[in-house]
N, C-alpha and C positions, 0 to 999 in steps of 0.2 A: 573552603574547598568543596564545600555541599553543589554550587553550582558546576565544577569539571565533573565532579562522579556523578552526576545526575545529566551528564549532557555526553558522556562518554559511553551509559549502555545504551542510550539511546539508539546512536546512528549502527552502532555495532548490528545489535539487533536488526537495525533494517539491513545491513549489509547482510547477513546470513539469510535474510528475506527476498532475495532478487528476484522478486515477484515483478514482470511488467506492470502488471494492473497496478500495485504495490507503490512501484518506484515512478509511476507519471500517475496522476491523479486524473489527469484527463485522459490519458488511455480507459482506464478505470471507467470514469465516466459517458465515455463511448461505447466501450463494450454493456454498459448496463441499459444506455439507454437503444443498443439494438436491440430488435423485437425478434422476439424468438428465443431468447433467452434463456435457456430451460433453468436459471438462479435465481431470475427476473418473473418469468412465467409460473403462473402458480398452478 
C-alpha cells in the first residue's frame, strides 16, 4: 500500500497549489523566460 499513500499526497498537494505557473510547466516556463522578469532579473 506504500505506493496509494505516496501517490495520494502528492496530487493533493498540488491541488491546494493552484498555482498557473504551478499547474502548466510551460506557462512556467514562459513566464521565466520573459525578460524583465523581476524573479528572473537579478
Amino acid at each position: 500500500g506504500g505506493t496509494a499513500d505516496g501517490a495520494a499526497p502528492a496530487p493533493k498537494r498540488a491541488r491546494k497549489r493552484t498555482t498557473p505557473a504551478e499547474a502548466d510547466p510551460a506557462t512556467a516556463t514562459d513566464a521565466a523566460a520573459e525578460p524583465g522578469d523581476p524573479t528572473i532579473t537579478p
